[in-house]
C-alpha positions, 0 to 999 in steps of 0.5 A: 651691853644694852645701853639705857634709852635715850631721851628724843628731843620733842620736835623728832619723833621716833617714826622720823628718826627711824624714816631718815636713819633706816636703810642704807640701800644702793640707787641710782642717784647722783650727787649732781642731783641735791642742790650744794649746800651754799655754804661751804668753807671746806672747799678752798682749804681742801679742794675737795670736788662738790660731789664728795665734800662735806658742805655747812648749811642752814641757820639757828636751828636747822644748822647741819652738816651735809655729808655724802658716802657710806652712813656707817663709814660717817658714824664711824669716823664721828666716834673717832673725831670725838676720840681724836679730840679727847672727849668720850661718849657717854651713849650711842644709838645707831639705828636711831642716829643719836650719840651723846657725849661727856661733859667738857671741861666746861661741863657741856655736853654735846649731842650728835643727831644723824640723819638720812640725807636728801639723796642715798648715800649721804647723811645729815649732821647736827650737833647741839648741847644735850640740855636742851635748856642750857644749850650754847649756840656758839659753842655748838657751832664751834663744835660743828665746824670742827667735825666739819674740818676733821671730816673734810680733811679724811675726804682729802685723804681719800681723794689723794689715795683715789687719785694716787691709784689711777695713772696720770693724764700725762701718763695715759698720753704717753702710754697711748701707742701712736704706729705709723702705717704704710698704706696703699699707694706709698702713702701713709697714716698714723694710727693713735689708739686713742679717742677722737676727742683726746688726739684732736686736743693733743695735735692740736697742743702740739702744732701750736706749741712748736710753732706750726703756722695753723692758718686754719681748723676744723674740728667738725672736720677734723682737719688743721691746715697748715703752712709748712716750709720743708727743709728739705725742699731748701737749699738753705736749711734752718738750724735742726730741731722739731719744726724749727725749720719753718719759714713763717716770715714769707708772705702769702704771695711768696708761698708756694701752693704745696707748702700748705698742708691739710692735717687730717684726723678721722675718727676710727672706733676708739683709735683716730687716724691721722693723714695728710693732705695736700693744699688741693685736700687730696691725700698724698705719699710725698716725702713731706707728708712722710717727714710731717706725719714722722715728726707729729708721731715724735711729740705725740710718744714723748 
């Protein structure tokens, strides 16, 4: 049924209305590319990222709502907030942005105007009464805080399914295989097929959580140096458990030169390399540089 015209307001003409609502047409943009609208109470309630969240901004008449995503998914959903809050809607137009509902209880009525955003894939929402000569400031701003909260609460949700489809970063580390290769020599490697970046942080958690004694690191190097105490170079042994078998109380005079270790990391396409060295930075087969490469490749599968 063809619904009758709808009366445009005098400041939007219909060649603006249709140069903002035409189109839905797919760019290169990118939502870091719009400045954030500066007032949001969405954020703290939702926490829903800036690049997806719908943001109140401007004052008095310019008052609107930003809304990023799909323009036909938003209309839909803003004819189903007015169905969510019981009012009905007296017309719509979608290809000009205009839906004007019933009159409430009170007998206002409001008009929603939707307009292209500043970017693609983003709209630009007003609500303000359909008489324009009895319109009621409080009322409308009331009306657009509650789209607003209506419409960041369907973001949460398509945030949480978003995130309840795509595996954990606790998960992904765990799913990483991390193989200990017999080389050339006697000695040996781990090979951990993951990126340079995530082993160096995931070694490094490691060494500092279970009290490895790092004197030093160098990520431009990729190399941790450590002190180690082998226990079984001791005749004492400390209690079993992982690295729970070091003697840090020594003093640096006391420690003896092969008990300083070069962990080295080396970046290998999209897996990394882990070696040890030894104090003097040369790669060695000692059965301590076997039994530390054993226990980091234990916490690394964990």
């Amino acid at each position: 049924e063809t619904m009758p015209p709808l009366d445009i307001p005098p400041d939007l003409s219909t060649s603006r209305i249709n140069d903002q609502i035409a189109g839905n047409q797919q760019s290169s943009a990118t939502y870091s590319e719009y400045e954030e609208a500066s007032t949001n109470p969405l954020a703290a309630r939702y926490n829903i990222t800036p690049e997806s969240k719908p943001a109140l901004s401007g004052e008095g008449d310019d008052r609107h709502l930003v809304v990023p995503g799909d323009r036909e998914e938003t209309w839909q959903r803003i004819e189903a907030f007015w169905a969510d809050i019981n009012m009905n809607i007296h017309r719509k137009d979608q290809r000009i942005g205009l839906m004007d509902t019933q009159p409430d209880v009170d007998g206002y009525a409001y008009r929603v105007r939707m307009e292209r955003g500043d970017v693609n894939r983003s709209a630009r929402v007003y609500v303000n009464g359909v008489d324009d000569t009895n319109r009621n400031n409080q009322k409308d701003e009331a009306m657009l805080r509650q789209l607003a909260e209506y419409l960041g609460g369907l973001y949460q949700q398509d945030k949480a399914r978003a995130e309840a489809s795509l595996p954990s970063s606790a998960a992904q580390q765990t799913e990483a295989r991390v193989i200990l290769l017999d080389e050339a020599e006697g000695q040996q490697a781990l090979l951990v097929e993951q990126e340079f970046t995530t082993v160096w942080d995931r070694v490094g958690r490691v060494l500092d959580s279970r009290g490895f004694a790092v004197e030093d690191r160098d990520r431009s190097r990729g190399t941790y140096y450590v002190r180690y105490l082998d226990p079984f170079n001791e005749a004492e042994r400390e209690e079993p458990g992982f690295f729970g078998r070091m003697a840090f109380w020594k003093d640096d005079d006391e420690v003896a030169p092969e008990e300083y270790y070069y962990i080295k990391l080396i970046s290998d396409a999209s897996d990394t390399r882990i070696t040890v060295l030894d104090s003097e930075q040369v790669r060695t087969s000692s059965e301590t540089a076997k039994r530390l490469l054993g226990l980091i490749q234990e916490q690394l599968t964990q």
